[in-house]
C-alpha positions as CSV (number, residue, x, y, z in Angstrom):
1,X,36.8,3.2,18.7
2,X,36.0,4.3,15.1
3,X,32.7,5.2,14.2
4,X,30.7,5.9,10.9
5,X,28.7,9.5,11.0
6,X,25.2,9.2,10.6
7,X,25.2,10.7,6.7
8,X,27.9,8.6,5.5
9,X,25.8,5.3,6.3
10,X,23.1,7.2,4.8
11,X,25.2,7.2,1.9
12,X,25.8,3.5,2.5
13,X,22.3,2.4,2.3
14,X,21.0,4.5,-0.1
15,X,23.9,3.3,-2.5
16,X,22.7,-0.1,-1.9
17,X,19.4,0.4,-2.7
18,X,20.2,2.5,-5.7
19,X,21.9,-1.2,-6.3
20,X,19.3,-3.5,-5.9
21,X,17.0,-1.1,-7.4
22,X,19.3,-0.8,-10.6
23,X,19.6,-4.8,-11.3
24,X,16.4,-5.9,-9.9
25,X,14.2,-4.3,-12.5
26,X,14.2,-1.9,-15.2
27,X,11.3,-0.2,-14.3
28,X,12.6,1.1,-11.2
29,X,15.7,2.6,-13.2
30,X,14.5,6.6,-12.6
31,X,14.1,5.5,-8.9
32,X,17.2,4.0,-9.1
33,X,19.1,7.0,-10.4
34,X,17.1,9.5,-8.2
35,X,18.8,7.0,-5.0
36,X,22.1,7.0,-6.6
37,X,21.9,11.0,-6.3
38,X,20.9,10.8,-2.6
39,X,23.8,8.4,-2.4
40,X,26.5,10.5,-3.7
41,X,25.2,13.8,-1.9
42,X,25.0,12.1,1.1
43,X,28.5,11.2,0.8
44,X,29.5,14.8,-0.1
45,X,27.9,16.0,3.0
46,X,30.2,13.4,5.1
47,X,33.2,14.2,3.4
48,X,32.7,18.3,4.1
49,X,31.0,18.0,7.6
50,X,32.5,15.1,9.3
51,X,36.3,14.5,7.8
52,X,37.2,18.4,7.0
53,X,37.1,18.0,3.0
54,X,36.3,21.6,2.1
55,X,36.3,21.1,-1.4
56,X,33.3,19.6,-0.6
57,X,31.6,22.6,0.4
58,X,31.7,24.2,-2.4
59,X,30.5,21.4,-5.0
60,X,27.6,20.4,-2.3
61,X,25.1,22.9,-3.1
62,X,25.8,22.3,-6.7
63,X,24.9,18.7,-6.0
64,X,22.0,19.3,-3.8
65,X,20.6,21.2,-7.0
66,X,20.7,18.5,-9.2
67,X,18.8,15.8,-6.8
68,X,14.9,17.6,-7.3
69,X,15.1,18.1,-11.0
70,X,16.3,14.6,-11.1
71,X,13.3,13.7,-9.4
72,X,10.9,15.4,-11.5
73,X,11.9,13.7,-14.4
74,X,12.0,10.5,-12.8
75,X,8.3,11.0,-11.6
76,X,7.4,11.8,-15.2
77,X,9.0,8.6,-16.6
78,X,6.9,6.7,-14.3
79,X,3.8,8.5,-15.5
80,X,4.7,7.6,-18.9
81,X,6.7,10.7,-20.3
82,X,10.0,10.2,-22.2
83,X,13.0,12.4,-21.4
84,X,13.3,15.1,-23.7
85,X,16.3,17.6,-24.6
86,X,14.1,21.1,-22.9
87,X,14.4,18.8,-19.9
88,X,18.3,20.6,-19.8
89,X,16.0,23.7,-18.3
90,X,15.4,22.0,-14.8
91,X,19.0,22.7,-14.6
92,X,18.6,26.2,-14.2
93,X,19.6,26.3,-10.7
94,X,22.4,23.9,-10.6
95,X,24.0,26.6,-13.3
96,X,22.8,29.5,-11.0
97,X,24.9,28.3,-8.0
98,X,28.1,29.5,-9.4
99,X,27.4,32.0,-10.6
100,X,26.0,33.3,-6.6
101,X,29.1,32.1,-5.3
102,X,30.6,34.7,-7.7
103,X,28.3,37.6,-7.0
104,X,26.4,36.9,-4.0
105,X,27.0,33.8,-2.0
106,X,23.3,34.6,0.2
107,X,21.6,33.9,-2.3
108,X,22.8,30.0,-2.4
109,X,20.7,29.9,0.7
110,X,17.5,31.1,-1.3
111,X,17.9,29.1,-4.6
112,X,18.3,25.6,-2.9
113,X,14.9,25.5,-0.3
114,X,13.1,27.5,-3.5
115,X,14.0,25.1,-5.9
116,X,13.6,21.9,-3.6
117,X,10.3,23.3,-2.4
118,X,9.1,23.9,-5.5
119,X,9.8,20.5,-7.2
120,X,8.6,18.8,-4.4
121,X,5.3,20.8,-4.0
122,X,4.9,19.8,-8.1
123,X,5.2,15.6,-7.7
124,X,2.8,15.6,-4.7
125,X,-0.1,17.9,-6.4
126,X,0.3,15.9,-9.6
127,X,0.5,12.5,-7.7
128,X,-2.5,13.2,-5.6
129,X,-4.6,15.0,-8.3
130,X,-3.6,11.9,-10.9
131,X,-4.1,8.3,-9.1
132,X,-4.0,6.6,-12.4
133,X,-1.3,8.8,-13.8
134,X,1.7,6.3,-13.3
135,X,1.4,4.4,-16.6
136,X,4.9,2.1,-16.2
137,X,3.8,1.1,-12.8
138,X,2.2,-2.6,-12.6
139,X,-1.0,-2.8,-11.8
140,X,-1.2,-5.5,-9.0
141,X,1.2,-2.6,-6.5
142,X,-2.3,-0.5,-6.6
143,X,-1.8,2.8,-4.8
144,X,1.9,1.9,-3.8
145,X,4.2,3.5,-6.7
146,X,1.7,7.1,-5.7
147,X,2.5,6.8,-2.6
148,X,6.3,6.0,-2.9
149,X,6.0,9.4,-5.0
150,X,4.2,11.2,-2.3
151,X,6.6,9.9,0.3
152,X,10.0,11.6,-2.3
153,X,7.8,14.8,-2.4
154,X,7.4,15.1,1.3
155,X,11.0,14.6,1.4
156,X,12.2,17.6,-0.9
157,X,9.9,19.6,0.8
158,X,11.2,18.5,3.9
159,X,14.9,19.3,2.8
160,X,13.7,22.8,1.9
161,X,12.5,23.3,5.3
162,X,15.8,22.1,6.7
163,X,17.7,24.4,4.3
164,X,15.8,27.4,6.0
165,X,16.7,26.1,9.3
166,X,20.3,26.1,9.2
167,X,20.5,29.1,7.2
168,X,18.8,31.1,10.3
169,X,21.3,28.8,12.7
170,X,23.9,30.1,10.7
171,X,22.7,33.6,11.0
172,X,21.7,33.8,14.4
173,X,25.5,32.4,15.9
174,X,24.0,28.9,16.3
175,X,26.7,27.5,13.8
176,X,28.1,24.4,15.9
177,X,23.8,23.2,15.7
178,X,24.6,22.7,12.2
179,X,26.6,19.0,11.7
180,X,23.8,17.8,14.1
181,X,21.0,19.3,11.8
182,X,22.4,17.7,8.8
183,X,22.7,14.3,10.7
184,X,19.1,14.6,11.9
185,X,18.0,15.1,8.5
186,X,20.6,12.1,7.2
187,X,18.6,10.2,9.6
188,X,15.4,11.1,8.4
189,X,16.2,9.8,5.0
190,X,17.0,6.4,6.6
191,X,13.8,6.5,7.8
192,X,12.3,7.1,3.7
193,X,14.4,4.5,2.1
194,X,13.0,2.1,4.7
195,X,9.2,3.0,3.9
196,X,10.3,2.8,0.1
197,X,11.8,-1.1,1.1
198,X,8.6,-2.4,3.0
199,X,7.7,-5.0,0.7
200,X,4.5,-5.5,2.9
201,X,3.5,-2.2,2.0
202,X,3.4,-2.9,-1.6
203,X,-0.5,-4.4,-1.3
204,X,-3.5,-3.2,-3.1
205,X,-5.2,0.0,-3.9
206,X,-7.0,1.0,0.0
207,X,-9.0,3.4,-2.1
208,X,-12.6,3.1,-1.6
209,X,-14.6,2.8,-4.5
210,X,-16.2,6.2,-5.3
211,X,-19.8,6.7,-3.5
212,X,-20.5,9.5,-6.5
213,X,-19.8,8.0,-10.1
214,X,-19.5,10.8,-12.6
215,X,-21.9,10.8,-15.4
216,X,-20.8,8.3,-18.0
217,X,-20.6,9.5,-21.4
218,X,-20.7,7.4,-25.1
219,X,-17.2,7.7,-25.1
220,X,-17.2,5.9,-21.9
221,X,-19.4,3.1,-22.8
222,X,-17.5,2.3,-26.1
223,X,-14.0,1.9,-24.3
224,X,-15.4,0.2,-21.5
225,X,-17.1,-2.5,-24.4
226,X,-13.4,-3.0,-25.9
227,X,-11.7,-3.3,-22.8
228,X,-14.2,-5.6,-21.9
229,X,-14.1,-7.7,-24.4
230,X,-10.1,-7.8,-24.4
231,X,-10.2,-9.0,-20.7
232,X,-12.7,-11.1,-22.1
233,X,-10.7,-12.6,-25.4
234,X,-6.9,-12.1,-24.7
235,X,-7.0,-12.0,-20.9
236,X,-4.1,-9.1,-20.8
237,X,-4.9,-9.5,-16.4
238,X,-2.8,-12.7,-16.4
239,X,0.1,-10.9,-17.4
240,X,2.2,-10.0,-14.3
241,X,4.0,-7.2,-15.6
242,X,0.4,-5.6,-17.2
243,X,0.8,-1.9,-16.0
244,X,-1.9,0.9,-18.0
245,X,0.2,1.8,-20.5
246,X,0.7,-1.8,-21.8
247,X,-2.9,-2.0,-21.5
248,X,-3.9,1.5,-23.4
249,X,-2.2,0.0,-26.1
250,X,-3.5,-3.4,-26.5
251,X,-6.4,-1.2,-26.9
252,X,-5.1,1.5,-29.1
253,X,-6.6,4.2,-27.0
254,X,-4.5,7.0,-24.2
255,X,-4.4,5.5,-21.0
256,X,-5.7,8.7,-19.8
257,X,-8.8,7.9,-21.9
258,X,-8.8,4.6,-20.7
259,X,-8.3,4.9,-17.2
260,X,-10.9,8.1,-17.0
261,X,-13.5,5.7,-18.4
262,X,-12.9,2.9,-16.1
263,X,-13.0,5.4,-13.4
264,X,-16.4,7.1,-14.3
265,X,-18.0,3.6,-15.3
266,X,-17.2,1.2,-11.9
267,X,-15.8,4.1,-9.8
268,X,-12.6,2.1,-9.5
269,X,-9.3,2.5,-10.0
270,X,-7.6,0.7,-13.2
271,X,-5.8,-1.8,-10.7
272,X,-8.9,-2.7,-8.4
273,X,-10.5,-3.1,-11.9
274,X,-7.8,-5.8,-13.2
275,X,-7.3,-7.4,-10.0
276,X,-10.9,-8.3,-9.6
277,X,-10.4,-9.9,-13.0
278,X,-7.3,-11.5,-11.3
279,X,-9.2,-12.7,-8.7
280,X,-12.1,-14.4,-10.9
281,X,-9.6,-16.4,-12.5
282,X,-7.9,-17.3,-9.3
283,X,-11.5,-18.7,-8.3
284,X,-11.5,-20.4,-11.2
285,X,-8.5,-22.4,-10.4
286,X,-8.7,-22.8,-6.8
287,X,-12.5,-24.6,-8.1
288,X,-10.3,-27.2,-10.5
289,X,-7.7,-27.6,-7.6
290,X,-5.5,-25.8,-8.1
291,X,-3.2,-25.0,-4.8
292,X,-3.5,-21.1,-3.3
293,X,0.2,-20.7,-4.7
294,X,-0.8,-21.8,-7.8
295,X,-3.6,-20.1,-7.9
296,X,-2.3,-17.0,-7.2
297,X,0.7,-17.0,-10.0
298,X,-1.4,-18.2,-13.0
299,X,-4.2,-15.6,-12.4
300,X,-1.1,-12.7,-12.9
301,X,-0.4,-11.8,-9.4
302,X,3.3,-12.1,-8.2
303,X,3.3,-11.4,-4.4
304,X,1.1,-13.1,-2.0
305,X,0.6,-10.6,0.4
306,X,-1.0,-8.6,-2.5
307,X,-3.1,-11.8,-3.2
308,X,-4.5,-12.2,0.1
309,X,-5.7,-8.7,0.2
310,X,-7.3,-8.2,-2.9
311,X,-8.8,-11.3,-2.6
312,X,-9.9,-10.6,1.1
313,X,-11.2,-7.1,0.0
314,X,-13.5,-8.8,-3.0
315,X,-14.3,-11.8,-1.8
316,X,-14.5,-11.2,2.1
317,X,-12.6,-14.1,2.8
318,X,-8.9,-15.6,2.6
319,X,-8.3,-17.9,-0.2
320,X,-7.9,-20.9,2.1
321,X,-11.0,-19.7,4.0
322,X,-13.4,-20.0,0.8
323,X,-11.8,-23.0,-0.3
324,X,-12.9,-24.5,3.0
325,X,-16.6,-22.9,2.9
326,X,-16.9,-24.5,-0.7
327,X,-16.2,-27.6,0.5
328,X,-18.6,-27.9,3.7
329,X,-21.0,-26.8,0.9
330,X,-20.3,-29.7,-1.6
331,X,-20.3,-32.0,1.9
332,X,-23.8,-30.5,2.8
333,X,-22.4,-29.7,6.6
């Protein structure tokens, strides 16, 4: 009975997905391409471990290379940083491959776990460090497009680790352990695309406010006065696609600046800040009679799972919930 090896429906799904993530929107386009790279190196490794290609083995590490510069860029785009021609540099390694199959095929087995190490070590110190640093990412997903960073981190750091391990299975004699390590790790990738798909996951910022507020300087106070009086005038939270850098320039100010000001003067993150907005206005119309679905759309949010949670975490109770305790108010029960 035929049978599909585990990496080449790993390079199944993750072609899909770079699919869906390509047409769906055009802010996911450096996620998209980063999955399309996964894609085709997946489908390298099935073609040189499972059907005897061995052409394959020799553009596979030249491949692999390519997939954590790919990513870095792709995290910077998302913070708010345009490709740039010296970006050609983070091909270094990708140019150093054959050049070590030339003079000294070993030292393939260093450059790949180094460089995949390194990148991934880079996106989740920046990520983490940087909560507000994804400018192109909407505001209502919260902590989400971090933590879908974090998550592509942990996986090149991941694939550095498995790099080391068949190296020293190649070393030791344990050669046959080798197609099963590479479809252990195929697996593994499964597993990220699926955390990357849970739309559920995609909720508000879990965050909690910060206990400590850092001293608030004049700076502070005069970007927290225009911002408020945008929210106040043009409403900029009712647009669903508002993300910080849209929002840093309604103001004509760096989102950095902005987002540092918001931070040090609520101790909240730019999307709990706009989302509360959100969920004043979604008061607002639930009060005139507005339906929860309606509610919900013309306030700026688009899912309602992220709806019901920030208006849960502000509120302390479910849309339908308040609805009901405003009414046994007005009915004096």
């Amino acid at each position: 009975m035929p049978s599909l090896p585990i990496p080449l429906v790993a390079a199944l799904v993750l072609g899909f997905m770079f699919l869906y993530f390509l047409l769906s929107d055009r802010r996911h386009l450096p996620l998209a391409m980063l999955l399309g790279l996964c894609a085709v190196q997946a489908l390298i490794i099935s073609l040189n471990q499972h059907y005897g290609l061995r052409t394959m083995a020799t553009l596979q590490p030249v491949t692999a290379t390519l997939i954590p510069p790919a990513a870095w860029i792709a995290f910077r785009m998302t913070g708010g940083r345009t490709p740039r021609w010296r970006d050609v540099s983070h091909l270094t390694a990708t140019a150093a491959v054959p050049a070590a199959w030339i003079l000294h095929p070993p030292a393939i087995d260093v450059i790949i776990p180094v460089e995949f190490a390194g990148y991934g070590i880079s996106i989740f110190w920046i990520s983490w460090r940087n909560g507000d640093g994804l400018v192109h990412s909407i505001l209502e997903a919260g902590e989400w497009p971090r933590r879908i960073w974090q998550i592509v981190s942990l996986a090149l750091i991941a694939s550095a680790m498995i790099d080391v391990v068949i190296a020293v299975a190649m070393e030791t004699g344990a050669r046959h352990l080798t197609p099963w390590i590479v479809s252990v790790f195929s697996l593994a990738n499964l597993l990220v695309v699926g955390v990357l798909c849970l739309s559920s996951a995609r909720v508000t910022d879990s965050r909690r406010p910060n206990s400590s507020i850092e001293e608030v300087s004049d700076d502070d106070r005069l970007v927290m006065q225009r911002l408020e009086t945008l929210m106040t005038t043009d409403r900029p939270y009712l647009d669903p696609d508002l993300t910080l850098a849209r929002l840093a320039r309604k103001l004509r100010l760096p989102a950095k600046q902005v987002s540092a000001a918001v931070n040090r003067s609520t101790g909240e993150s730019i999307s709990r800040f706009v989302n509360a907005a959100r969920i004043e206005a979604a008061k607002s119309a639930l009060t005139e009679g507005k339906t929860v679905t309606e509610a919900m759309f013309s306030s700026g949010f688009q899912t309602k799972s992220n709806f019901n949670r920030e208006f849960l975490r502000i509120v302390g109770l479910s849309p339908t919930a308040w609805l009901q305790k405003g009414d046994s108010r007005m009915t004096g029960r």
